[in-house]
N, C-alpha and C positions, 0 to 999 in steps of 0.2 A: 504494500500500500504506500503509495508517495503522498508525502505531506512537503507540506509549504512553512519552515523554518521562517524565519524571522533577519535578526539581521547579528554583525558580530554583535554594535554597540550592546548586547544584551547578556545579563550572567550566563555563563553555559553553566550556573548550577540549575538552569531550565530547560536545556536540552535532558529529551526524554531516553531513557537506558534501555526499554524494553525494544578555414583558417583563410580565416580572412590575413592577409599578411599584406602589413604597409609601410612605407618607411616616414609615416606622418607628413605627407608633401600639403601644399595648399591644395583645395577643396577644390575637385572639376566641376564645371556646371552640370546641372543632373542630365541624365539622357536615358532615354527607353531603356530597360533591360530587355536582354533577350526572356523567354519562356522557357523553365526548364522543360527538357525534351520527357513526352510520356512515357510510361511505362511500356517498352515494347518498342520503341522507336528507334528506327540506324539512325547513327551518328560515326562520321567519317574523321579521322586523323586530316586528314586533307581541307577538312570544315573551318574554313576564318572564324566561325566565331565558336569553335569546340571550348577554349579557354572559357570565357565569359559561361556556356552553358553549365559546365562542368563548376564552376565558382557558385553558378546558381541551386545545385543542388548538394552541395559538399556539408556532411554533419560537422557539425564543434568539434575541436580537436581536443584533447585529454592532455593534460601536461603531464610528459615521461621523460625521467630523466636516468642517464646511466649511473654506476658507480663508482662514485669517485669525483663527479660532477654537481653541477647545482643549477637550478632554475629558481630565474628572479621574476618576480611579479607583483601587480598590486590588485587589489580587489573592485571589481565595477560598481558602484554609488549605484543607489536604488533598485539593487538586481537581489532579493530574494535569496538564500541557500534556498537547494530542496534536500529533502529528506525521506529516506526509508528504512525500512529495516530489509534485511537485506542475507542469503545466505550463499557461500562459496560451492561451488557443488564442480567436482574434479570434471577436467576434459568438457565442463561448461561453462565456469566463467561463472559472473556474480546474476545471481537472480533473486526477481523483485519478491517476498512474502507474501503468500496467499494469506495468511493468519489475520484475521479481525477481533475485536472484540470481543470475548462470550465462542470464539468458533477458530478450532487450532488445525489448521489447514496441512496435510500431506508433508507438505517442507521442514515443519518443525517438530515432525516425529520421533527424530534424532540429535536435533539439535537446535540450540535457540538461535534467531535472527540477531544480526547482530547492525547495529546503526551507520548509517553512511551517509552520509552530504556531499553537496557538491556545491559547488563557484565559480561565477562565472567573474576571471580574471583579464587584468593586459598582461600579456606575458610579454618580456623584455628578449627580445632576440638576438642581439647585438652586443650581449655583454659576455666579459671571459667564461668561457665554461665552468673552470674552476671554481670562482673566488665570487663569480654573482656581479664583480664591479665592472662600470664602462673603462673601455682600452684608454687611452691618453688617444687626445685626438677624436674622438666621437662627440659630435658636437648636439645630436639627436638621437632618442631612441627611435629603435624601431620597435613594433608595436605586433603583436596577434591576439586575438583574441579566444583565447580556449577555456576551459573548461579544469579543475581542480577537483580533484577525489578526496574527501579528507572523512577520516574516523575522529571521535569524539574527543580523542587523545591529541590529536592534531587541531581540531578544534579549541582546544584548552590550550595549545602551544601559540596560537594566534595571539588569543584572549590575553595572554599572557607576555605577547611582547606589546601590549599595548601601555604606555602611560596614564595613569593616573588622572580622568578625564579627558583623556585623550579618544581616536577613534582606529579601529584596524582599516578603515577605509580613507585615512591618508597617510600612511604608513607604508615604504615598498618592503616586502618580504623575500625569504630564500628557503628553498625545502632543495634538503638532501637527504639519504640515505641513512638511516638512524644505524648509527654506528654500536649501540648497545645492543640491537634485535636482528637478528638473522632477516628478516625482511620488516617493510616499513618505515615512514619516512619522518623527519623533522624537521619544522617550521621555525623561523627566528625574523626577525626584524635586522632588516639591513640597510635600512634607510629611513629615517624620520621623518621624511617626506618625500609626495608621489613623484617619478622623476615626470609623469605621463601629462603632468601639471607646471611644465617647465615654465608655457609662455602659453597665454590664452589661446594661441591660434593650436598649438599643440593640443589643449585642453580639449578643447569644440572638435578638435580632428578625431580625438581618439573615443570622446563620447558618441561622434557618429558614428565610428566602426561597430560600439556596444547598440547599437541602438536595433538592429533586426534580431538579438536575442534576448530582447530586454522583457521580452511576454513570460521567458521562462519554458516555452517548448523543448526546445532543442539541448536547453541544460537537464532537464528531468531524464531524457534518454539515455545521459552519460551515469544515472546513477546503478543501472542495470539491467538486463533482459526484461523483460514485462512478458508473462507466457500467460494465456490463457489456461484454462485447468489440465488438460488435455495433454500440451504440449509441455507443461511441470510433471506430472504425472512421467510422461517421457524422459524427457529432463533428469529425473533423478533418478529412473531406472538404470539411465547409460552412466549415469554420474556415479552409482556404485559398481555397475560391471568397471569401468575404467578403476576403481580404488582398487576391486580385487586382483584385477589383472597386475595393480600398479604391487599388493601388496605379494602374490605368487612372484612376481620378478624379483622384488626383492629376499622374497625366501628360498629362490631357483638361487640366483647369485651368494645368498652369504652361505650356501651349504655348497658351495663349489668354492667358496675361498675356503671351507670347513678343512675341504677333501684334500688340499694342499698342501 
């Protein structure tokens, strides 16, 4: 079930427990978009305007980053988190909870859903891999707009580089690789203010970029599969044959290092 979270400014002792890519240039005058092409329709490499259509239908992109690396970003003003509860299910990737109220759905037969959020962020593209900082010489960000996964623990880490009436939405961040957990990532504060807010024209550039995912559609997608009953049922049929398969290799291999 997707719910509609609130905003950082708010205690996360209230969170519940149960590419577009620009180099922020001046603003073209507007002009027709192309239609994205329907379901079923050729489309030619050869096509002048394949870019522009292919732009037109491209989902939010998810911010991923390797190990060892960092992604810098700040959070889009008046954009909603969403929220679900949410379970991991092997060889399928994260899927949405059938579980309501009063009625505990197939999913959490074996285990409890667990919370997930999502944000819709400017992700900074242009800065060192490493360190999160701009190179010397970079006189503007460049800007995308995607998409942030964050568990609840991440969400406290936000909460947490914020100052003392202060707000996590003018604040730039950095999430890398939590170095104390085998997987999972952490959030910090790397700038105490947005870079995306350099000079009004930058401002106005990068709020347009936010502005066709600003309903909240396209972020609610990135928080997990959404399966009708049917296709859960499915879902976590294959999602255990893949565990057992996953856990016989492992008992094939450690009785062949046995034998050694």
């Amino acid at each position: 079930m997707i719910k509609q979270f609130n905003t950082f400014d708010e205690d996360y002792d209230a969170i519940p427990t149960s590419r577009r890519t620009t180099t922020a240039t001046a603003a073209a005058p507007a002009t027709a978009q192309p239609e994205p092409t329907s379901v079923g329709a050729d489309l030619s490499f050869d096509d002048p305007n394949i870019s522009e259509v292919v732009k037109a239908v491209d989902v939010l992109p998810v911010v991923k980053i390797e190990k060892g690396t960092v992604a810098r970003f700040a959070l889009v003003p008046g954009v909603p988190l969403k929220q679900a509860m949410t379970h991991y299910v092997q060889g399928q990737g994260t899927l949405i909870c059938h579980s309501t109220k009063g009625r505990t759905a197939a999913c959490c037969k074996n285990e409890q859903p667990r919370p997930r959020f999502v944000a819709l962020v400017f992700r900074y593209v242009n800065v060192d891999p490493k360190s999160g900082k701009f190179p010397a010489g970079v006189d503007r960000p460049q800007i995308e707009i995607q998409a942030v996964r964050l568990s609840k623990t991440n969400v406290r880490d936000i909460l947490d580089s914020v100052d003392e009436g202060g707000s996590a939405y003018t604040i730039d961040l950095k999430m890398k690789h939590d170095e104390g957990r085998s997987i999972g990532y952490k959030f910090s504060r790397i700038a105490p203010k947005n870079a995306w807010r350099a000079t009004p024209a930058l401002e106005a550039e990068a709020l347009a970029m936010a502005e066709p995912y600003k309903d909240g559609v396209k972020l609610a997608t990135r928080l997990g599969k959404k399966l009708n009953a049917t296709e859960l049922n499915a879902a976590l049929e294959s999602g255990s044959a893949s565990e057992e398969t996953k856990q016989s290799m492992e008992t094939m291999l450690s009785a062949m290092d046995d034998s050694e």
